[in-house]
Each structure stands twice: as C-alpha cells, then as structure tokens.
C-alpha positions in Angstrom: 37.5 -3.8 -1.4 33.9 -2.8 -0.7 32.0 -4.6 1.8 27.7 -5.2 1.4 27.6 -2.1 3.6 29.1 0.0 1.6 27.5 -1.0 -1.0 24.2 -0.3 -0.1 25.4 3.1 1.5 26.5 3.8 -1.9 23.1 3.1 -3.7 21.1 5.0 -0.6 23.5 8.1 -1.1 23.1 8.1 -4.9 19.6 6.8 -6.0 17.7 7.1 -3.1 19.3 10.5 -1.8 20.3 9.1 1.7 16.5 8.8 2.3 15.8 6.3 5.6 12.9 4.2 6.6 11.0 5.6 10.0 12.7 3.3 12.1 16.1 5.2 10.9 17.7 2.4 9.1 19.3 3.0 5.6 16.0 2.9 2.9 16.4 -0.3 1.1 13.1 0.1 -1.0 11.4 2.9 -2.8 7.4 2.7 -3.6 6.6 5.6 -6.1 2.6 5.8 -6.4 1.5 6.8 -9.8 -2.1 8.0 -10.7 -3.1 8.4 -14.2 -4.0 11.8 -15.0 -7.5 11.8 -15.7 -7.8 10.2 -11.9 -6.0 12.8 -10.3 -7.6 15.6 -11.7 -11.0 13.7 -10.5 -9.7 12.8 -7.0 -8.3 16.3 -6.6 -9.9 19.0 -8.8 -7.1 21.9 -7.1 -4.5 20.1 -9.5 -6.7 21.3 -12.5 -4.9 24.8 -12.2 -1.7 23.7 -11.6 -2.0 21.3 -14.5 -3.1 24.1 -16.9 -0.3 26.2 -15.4 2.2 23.8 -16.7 3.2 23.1 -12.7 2.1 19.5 -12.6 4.6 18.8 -15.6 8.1 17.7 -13.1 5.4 15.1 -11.1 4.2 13.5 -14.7 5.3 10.3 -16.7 4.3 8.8 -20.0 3.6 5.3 -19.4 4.7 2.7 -22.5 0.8 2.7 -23.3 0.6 6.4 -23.4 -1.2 6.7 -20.8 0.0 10.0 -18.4 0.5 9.5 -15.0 1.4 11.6 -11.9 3.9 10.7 -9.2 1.5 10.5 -6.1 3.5 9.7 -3.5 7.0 8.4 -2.5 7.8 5.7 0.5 11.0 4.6 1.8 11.3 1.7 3.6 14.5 -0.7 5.1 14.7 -4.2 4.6 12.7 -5.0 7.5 9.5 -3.0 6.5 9.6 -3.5 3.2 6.9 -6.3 3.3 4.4 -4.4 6.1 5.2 -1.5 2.7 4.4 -3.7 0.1 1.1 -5.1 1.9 0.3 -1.7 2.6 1.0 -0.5 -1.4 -1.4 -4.0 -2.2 -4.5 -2.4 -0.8 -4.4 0.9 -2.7 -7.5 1.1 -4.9 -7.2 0.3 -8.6 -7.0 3.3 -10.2 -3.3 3.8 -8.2 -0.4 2.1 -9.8 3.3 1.2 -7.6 6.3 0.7 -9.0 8.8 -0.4 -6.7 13.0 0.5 -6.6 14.9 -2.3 -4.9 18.8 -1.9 -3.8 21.1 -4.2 -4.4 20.6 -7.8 -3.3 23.6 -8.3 -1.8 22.9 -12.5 -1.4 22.7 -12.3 -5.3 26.5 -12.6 -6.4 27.7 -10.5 -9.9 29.8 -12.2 -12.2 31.7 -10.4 -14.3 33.8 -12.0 -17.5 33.3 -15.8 -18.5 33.9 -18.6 -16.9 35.4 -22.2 -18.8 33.3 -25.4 -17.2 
C-alpha cells in the first residue's frame, strides 16, 4: 500500500525530476515562465542568432492561439512556498505568461469504479 509520501516522492522523481524547493523540501509546484517570441527577441536581442540557428527550437511551444512562446524560466517550490511563488509569479509584467504544475493533492481522494447510492 502506498502512503501520501510516497506518492508524492513518486510524482517528484518522475515529473519534476526529483527537483526540491530552496528550503530542501520535496518540490510540490512547478512555475514554467513563458514569453511569446516576438517579446523575447525584443527583451533579449542575443536570442535572435540562436533563434535563426534553429537553437531556440527545444525552449519553444505553440500556444492553442498560435501564438510561439519560449520557456523563460523554471521554479520549484514545496508546499510551503508555493504561495510567496505564486505572489511572486503575479507581479511579472504582462507580456510573461505562467503556467503552473501542481502534484497530487493528496486531501482530494480518487475513486475509482462506481458506486450504488
């Protein structure tokens, strides 16, 4: 049987890559900072080589409104800093977007199969 710990040992190891927060606790949640690429090529004009280069191609994303965007920045956080992170994300100017990666709840309970009331 697998406890809530190793549970959420098991989602570090696998979709964050055993990343930890800077306290040293297990990362709980993942902020990836996206910049479209017409910013980032504005913000920082060395990325114009690497972009024509073809180097900037494993950092970009095609939104659902086909708008590119380039992974920024990445920030691991534990449970206990995830909202100083998130407060921190909320002041990034508007031309960066966050998306965030939550593990698993482990207060929400799965049920799996149906149940007869």
């Amino acid at each position: 049987m697998l406890t809530t710990d190793d549970v959420e040992r098991l989602h570090v190891a696998t979709a964050f890559g055993g990343a930890k927060c800077t306290c040293g606790k297990l990362a709980m949640v993942r902020a990836t900072s996206w910049v479209g690429l017409k910013d980032a090529l504005t913000q920082r004009p060395e990325l114009v080589v690497k972009y024509y280069k073809g180097e900037l191609s494993p950092l970009m994303h095609k939104a659902r409104d086909g708008k590119w965007l380039v992974k920024w920045s990445v920030v691991y956080a534990c449970q206990t800093h995830s909202a100083e992170m998130e407060r921190a994300a909320a002041k990034h100017p508007d031309w960066v977007y966050v998306s965030f990666d939550r593990a698993p709840n482990p207060t929400n309970r799965v049920v799996v199969g149906s149940t007869r009331f």
